[in-house]
N, C-alpha and C positions, 0 to 999 in steps of 0.2 A: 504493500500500500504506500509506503510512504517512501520508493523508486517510483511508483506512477504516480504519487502526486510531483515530484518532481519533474520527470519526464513531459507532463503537463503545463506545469509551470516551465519552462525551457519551449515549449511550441508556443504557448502564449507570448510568451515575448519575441520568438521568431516572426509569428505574425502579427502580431503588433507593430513591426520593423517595419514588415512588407506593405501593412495596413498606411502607416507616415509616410511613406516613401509615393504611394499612390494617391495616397491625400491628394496632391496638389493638381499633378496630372489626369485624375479621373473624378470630376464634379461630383455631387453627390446631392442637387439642390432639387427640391419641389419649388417651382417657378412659378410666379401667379404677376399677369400685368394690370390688376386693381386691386382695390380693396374687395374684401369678404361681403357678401350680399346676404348669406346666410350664414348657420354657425356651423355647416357640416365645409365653407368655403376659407376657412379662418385655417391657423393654422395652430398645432399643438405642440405643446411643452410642459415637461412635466419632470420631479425627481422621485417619482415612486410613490410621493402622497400628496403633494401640494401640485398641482398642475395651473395652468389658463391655456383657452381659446384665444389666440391674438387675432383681431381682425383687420387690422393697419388700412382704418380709415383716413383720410388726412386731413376735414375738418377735424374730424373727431376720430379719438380712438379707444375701444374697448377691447378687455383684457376679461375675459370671463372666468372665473374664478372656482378652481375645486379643492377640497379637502379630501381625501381618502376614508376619513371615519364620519361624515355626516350622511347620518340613517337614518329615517323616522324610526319609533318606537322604542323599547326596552326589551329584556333577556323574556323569553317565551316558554310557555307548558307546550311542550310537542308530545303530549302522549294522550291516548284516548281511552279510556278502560270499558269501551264502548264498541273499540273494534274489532276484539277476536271473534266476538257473534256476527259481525258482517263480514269479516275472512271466510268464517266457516260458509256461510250463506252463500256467498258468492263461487266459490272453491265446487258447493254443492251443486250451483248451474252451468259450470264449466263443467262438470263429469256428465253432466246429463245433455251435451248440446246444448246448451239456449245461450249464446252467447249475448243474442239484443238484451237477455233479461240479467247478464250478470256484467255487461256493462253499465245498466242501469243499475243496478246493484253496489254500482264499486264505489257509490257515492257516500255509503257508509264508511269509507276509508280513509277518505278527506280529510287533512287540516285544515288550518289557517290561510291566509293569504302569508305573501312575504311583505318586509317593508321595503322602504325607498330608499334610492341615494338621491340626497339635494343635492343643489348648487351653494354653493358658499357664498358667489355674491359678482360685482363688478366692478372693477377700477376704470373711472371714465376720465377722460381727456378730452377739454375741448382749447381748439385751438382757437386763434385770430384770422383765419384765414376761409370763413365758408364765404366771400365775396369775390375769391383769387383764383387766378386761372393757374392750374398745376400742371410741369408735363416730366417725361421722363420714369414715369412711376416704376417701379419695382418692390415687386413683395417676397420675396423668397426663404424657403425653411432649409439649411445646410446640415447636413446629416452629419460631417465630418465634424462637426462643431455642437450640435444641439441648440443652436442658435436661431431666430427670424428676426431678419436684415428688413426693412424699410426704406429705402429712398423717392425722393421725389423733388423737382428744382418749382420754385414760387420765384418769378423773373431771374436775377442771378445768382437767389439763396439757393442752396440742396437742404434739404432736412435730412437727417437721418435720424430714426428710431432702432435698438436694437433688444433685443428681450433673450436671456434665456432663464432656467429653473435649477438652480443650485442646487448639487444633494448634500456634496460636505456642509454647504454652509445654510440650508433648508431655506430656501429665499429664490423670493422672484426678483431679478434685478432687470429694471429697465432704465437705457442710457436716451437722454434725447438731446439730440446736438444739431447745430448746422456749421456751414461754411464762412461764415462771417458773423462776429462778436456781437450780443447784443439783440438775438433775434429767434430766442426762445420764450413764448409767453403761451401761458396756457392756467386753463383752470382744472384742478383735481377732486377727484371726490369718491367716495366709497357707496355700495347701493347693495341689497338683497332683498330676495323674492321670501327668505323666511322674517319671520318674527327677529326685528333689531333694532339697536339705535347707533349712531355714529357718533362721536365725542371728539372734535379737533384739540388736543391735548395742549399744542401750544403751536410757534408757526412751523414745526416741519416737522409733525407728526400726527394723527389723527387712529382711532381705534373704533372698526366695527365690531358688536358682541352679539349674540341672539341665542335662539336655542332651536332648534327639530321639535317637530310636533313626535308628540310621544304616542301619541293615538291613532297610528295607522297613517294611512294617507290623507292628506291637508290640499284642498283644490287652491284655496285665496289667497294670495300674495298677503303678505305679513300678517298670515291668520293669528291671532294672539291663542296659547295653547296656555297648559300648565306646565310647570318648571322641569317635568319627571326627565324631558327629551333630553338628548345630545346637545350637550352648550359647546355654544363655540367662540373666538376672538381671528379678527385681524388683526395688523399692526400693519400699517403704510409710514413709511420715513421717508421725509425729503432731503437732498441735498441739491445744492447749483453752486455754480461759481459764473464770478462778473462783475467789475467794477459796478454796473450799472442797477448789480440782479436787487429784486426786493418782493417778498412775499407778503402778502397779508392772508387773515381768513376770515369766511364769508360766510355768514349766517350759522355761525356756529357749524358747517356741517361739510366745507367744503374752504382748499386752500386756494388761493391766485398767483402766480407766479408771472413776474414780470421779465423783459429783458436782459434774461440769464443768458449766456454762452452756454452752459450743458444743464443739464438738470438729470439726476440721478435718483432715481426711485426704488424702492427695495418693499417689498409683502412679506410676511410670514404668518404662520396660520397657525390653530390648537385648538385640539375640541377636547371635552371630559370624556370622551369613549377612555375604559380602563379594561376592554377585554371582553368577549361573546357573554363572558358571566357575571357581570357586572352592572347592575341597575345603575343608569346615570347617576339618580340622587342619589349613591353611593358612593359614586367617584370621591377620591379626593385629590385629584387630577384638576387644575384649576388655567382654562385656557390661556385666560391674560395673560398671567403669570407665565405659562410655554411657551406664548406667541412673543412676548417681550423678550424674553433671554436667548430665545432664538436669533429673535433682532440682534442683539446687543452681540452676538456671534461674529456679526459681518457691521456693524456700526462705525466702527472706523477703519477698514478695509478699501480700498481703494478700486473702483472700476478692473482696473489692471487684473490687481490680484484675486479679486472677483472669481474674473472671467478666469485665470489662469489654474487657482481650486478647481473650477469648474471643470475645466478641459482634461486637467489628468484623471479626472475621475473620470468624468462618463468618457474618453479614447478609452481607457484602460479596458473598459467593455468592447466600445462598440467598435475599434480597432484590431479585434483578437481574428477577425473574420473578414475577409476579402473576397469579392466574386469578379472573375472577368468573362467575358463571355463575348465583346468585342475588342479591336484596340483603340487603346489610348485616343487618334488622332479622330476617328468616329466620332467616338464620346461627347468631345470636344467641338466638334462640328454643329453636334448635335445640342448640347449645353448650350451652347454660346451663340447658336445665331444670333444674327439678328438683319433686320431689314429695315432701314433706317432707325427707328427709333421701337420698334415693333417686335419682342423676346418672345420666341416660341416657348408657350408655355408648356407644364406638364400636364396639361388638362388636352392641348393639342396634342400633344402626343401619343398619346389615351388613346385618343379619336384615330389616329390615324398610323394605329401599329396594325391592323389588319391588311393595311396597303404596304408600308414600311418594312416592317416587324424590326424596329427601330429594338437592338437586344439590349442597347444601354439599358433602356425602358423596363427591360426585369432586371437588371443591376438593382435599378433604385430603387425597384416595390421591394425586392426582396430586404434589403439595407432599410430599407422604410418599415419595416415589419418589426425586425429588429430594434430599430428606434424607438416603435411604441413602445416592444416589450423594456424596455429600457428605464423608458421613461413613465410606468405607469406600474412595475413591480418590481420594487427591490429590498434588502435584507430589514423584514423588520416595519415592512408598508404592510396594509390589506392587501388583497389577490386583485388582482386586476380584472374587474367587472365585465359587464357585460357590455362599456363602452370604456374601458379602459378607468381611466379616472378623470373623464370629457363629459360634463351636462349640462345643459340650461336651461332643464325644466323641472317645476317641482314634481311634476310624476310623470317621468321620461317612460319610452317606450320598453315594455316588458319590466318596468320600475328600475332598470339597471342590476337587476337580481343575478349573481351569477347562475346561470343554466349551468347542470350536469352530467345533462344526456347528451351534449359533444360541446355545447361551446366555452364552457371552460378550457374543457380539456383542448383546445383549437387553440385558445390564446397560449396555451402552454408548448404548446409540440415542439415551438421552435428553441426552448431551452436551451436542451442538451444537444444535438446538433448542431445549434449553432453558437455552440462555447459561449454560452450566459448561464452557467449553473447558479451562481448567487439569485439570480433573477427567479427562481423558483421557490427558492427560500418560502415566500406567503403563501404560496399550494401548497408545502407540506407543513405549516403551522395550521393550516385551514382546515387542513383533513384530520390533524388532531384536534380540533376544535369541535370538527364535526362527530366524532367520536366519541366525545365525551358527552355531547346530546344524543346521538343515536344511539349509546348504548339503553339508556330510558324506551325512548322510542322500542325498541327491539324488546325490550323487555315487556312494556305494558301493551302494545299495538300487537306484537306478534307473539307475543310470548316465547319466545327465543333469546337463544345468548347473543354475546358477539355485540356488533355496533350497524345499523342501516341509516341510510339517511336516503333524498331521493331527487325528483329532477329539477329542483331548485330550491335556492338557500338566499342566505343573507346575511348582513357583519353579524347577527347573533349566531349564525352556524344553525337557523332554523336546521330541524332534519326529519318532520314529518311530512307526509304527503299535503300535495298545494292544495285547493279548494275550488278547483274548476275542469271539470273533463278528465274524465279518466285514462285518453288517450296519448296524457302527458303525465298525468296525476298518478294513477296506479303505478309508480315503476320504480322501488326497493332497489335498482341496480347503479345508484349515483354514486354510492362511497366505492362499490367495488369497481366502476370502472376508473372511480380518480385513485384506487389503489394500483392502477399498471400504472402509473407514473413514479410510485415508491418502490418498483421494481426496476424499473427499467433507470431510476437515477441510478440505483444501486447496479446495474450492470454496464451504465457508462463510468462510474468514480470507483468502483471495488472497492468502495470503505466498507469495511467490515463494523466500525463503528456504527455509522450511518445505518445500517442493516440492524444490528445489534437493536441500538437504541432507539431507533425510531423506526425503521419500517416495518421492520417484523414482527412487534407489538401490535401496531393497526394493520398488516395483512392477517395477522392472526384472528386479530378480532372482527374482522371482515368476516373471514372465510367462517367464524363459529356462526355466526347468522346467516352464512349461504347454507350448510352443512345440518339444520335446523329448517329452512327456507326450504328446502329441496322434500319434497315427499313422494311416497311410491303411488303412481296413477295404477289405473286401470290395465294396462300392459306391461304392467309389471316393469316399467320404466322408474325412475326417479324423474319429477317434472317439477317445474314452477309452474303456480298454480295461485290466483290470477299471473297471468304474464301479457303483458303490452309490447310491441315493437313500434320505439318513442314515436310520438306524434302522426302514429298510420291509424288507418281505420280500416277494417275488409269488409268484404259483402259477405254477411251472414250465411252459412247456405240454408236451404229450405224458406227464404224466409221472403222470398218474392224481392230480391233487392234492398231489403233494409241494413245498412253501417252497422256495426260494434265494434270494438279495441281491444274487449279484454279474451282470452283467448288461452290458452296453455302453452309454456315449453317453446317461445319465440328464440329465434336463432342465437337475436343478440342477448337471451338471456344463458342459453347454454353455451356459447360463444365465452362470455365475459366470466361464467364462474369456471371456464376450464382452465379459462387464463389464470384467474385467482388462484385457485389451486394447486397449479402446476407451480406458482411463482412463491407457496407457502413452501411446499413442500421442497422447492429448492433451495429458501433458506433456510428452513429448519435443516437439510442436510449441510449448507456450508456453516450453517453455527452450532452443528452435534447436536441440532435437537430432536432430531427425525423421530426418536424414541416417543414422542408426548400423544397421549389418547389419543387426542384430535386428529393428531397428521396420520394415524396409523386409519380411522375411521374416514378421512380424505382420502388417502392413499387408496383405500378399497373401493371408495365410490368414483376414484380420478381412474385409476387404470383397470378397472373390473367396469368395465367401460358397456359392461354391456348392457350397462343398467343407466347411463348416461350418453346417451348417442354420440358417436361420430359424426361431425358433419361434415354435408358434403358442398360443393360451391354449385350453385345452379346456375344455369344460362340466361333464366329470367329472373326478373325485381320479384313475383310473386311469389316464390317458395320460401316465406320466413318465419315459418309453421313445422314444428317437430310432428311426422307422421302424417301429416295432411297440408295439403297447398290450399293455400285461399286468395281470392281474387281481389286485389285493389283497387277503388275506385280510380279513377283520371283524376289526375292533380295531385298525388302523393310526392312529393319530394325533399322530405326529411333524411340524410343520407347516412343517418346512425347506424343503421341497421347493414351495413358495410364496414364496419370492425370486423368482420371475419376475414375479410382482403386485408386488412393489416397488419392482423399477427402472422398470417401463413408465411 
């Protein structure tokens, strides 16, 4: 182990070398020739927990603001002592055919809703300038930097803006300069769609505070809630330099800056989140107080040294990894047109790789993928959601909930592949988090050992079943498919620690609730029973064309526990423990296999039914059900 982590560490820095050295020759920018129209058109920056949407308007500009731990609600009962009579119920019309009635049925199964990730808020900038004619514009996000550049010339002035998200130093730093002394004015101001007040502290600081509604989902902008929610603080600091510069503040709520040469802007953020088990009003976690000492980290720090913190940190990642797939002089061609004053953006390019197949163009998605995960999980963040750590709605689309049935596991894939193992670090606290709920759940819901949880969660590590459709709702198989990721670390790093201490206590405890989960059907099979294949529906047979979901012995259910078990069973033998009841009572149900089917790969979508094929409507395109092409 500790020759391959070396070994490791010695390629890392080889390509690291090779990563600097193409830095300069091979662009790596997201181009854009306006500003952001919408907030999917902005561009992102983030250190793992604290992010913004930059939208580099040029009157005005906003900076949309996230926090990592702001969730509605508080720590949750996910257990039902109401459910094993509706297992059994339902279990009983799966034996009997009637699948329309034990879909209908599986509504006994149901949890809760999940809660929401907020927005934190806005830092708005309004300039002097909505009466002036702008030209020259450029908006651009540099991959090799983690950086978004702004320019744009107002008669012989240039402005430049430049933003990025510090992880050594947990801050947003924005620099705003131009080309001639004396021609920075702009007013500042802080803003959120939750319950807050803004407090200008003196003239070159100002603190927003608020809290999460604690009660579920909140539709009305600053709904006034009770205290129980997620509290939170900003912290906004100014700094300018200028013979000339002079700030006042305004209405108690917002600063004016006058004819500075630069102006230097810095966020940091802190909520009472103290943990998935942890009642806010229990915290004693106190934002101001994290958000201020954060500040006071980078307070007298210089732009420079800023940025140069910055840069070692995040190359050190996202320099480990180089793609080429064209040369150099292409790249460049392509980067850098331009036709008078007119930047082929990457939005053109988009457009126009079907004609082209312009290959810089996966260079940069690929490196751009990276970038997210970069910048939206690292040691010691939340997991990276269901929009990374990117919202500006108080109840965003699917709430932001991390999904289980692939798309977590989707933000994750590119980990270990692509030499970011720190970056996984918050999916393997998460899944012990979820573990520690789902063991309950397992207990009272199914009356089995072990740990389950299911196709979506949330910062409390909810881990019962959602509360809408059984066709995503029924499906126990969320912890076990995010335990092939504590397998498969463990067989890209061979830390036997790692295995030891962390994964093979939660494979284990996975697999005692598949190994319970599992019971003997009608042919004398061992089956799952209710079983979903996520988000499908079949056509009934006998039933004249009527839907259902719930069904027996789905692909991706015996698919994902052969995985489980073969990956128990193999570290119980690399850590001597192959001996223990369980793996010996696995072992007979993994490789006495004839009570657990082989499967086999079919030529059509439709066979994803143990023993019987069933027909799927038109329109199914949920692609879960395609992990069996990924382990073969």
């Amino acid at each position: 182990h500790a020759d391959g982590s070396a070994s490791l560490a010695r390629r890392r820095v080889r390509a690291r070398r090779r990563a600097d050295e193409e830095a300069g020759e091979r662009p790596l920018k997201v181009v854009f020739a306006s500003p952001a129209e919408h907030f999917t058109d902005s561009a992102p920056i983030g250190n793992g927990s604290l992010g913004a949407m930059v939208w580099g308007g040029v009157a005005s500009e906003k900076l949309q603001l996230n926090l990592d731990t702001l969730w509605s609600g508080v720590p949750g009962d996910y257990t039902d002592p109401k459910a094993p009579a509706a297992l059994a119920a339902v279990r009983k019309l799966v034996d009997e055919g009637r699948f329309v009635d034990a879909t209908n049925a599986a509504s006994g199964l149901f949890g809760g809703l999940t809660e929401v990730y907020k927005p934190l808020g806005d830092m708005n900038l309004e300039f002097d300038i909505s009466n002036q004619e702008y030209s020259s514009y450029k908006r651009e996000l540099d991959l090799h930097t983690a950086t978004t550049i702004i320019t744009y010339n107002i008669g012989e002035v240039q402005y430049t803006r430049e933003h990025f998200c510090s992880n050594p130093h947990q801050v947003i730093v924005t620099k705003i300069s131009a080309n001639k002394s004396e021609h920075v004015s702009l007013t500042l101001s802080l803003n959120s769609k939750l319950n807050h007040r803004v407090r200008v502290m003196n003239a070159n600081e100002m603190i927003m505070d608020g809290t999460c509604p604690a009660q579920g989902h909140k539709l009305q902008e600053n709904e006034a809630n009770d205290a129980t929610g997620i509290g939170f603080a900003a912290v906004l600091s100014l700094q300018m330099s200028g013979t000339a510069a002079k700030v006042a503040v305004l209405n108690d709520q917002s600063l004016r800056i006058d004819n500075a040469d630069w102006v230097l802007l810095r966020v940091t953020a802190a909520s009472s989140f103290n943990g998935p088990l942890v009642n806010p009003s229990d915290s004693k976690l106190d934002p101001e107080s994290a958000a201020l000492r954060a500040m006071n980290m980078s307070r007298n720090l210089t732009f420079d040294q800023l940025k140069a913190a910055h840069l070692k940190d995040y190359q050190g990642l996202f320099h480990r990894v180089s793609l080429r797939l064209s040369q150099a002089a292409a790249i460049e061609k392509i980067n850098m047109k331009e036709v008078g004053e007119a930047i082929k953006t990457t939005a053109e390019r988009v457009n126009g790789f079907r004609s082209d197949e312009d290959s810089s163009l996966v260079e940069l998605l690929f490196q751009y993928g990276r970038y997210l995960l970069i910048s939206c999980s690292r040691p010691g963040t939340q997991i990276s959601n269901l929009q990374g750590i990117w919202n500006q709605d108080l109840v965003p689309g699917w709430d932001c909930a991390p999904h289980l049935n692939i798309n977590l596991q989707m933000n994750y894939w590119p980990t270990l592949p692509c030499n970011l193992t720190e970056c996984q670090e918050p999916l393997l606290d998460f899944i012990a988090s979820l573990a520690v709920n789902g063991t309950k759940t397992a207990k009272i819901n199914y009356q089995a050992s072990g740990w389950v949880t299911h196709h979506v969660s949330d910062i409390w590590a909810k881990s019962s079943a959602y509360n809408e459709d059984a066709r995503f709702s029924v499906w126990p198989m969320g912890g076990a498919w995010l335990c092939t990721h504590l397998w498969e670390h463990y067989q890209y790093l061979l830390d036997k620690d790692f295995l030891k201490n962390t994964a093979y206590p939660l494979l284990e405890g996975c697999a005692l609730f598949l190994t319970d989960w599992l019971i003997e059907g009608p042919r004398g099979l061992l089956e799952t029973n209710p079983s979903t294949s996520p988000e499908h529906v079949f056509i009934a047979p006998g039933t004249g064309g009527q839907q259902a979901s719930v069904s027996y012995s789905t692909t991706m259910d015996i698919a994902i526990i052969r995985e489980i078990f073969s990956a128990v069973i193999s570290s119980a033998e690399i850590l001597g423990k192959s001996d223990t009841p369980w793996s010996r009572i696995s072992r007979k149900r993994f490789q006495g296999s004839l009570r657990i089917r082989l499967l086999k790969i079919k030529h059509s979508w439709n066979g994803h039914k143990i023993l019987r094929t069933l027909k799927l409507p038109i329109g199914t395109c949920h692609i879960s059900s395609v992990f069996i092409l990924v382990i073969l």
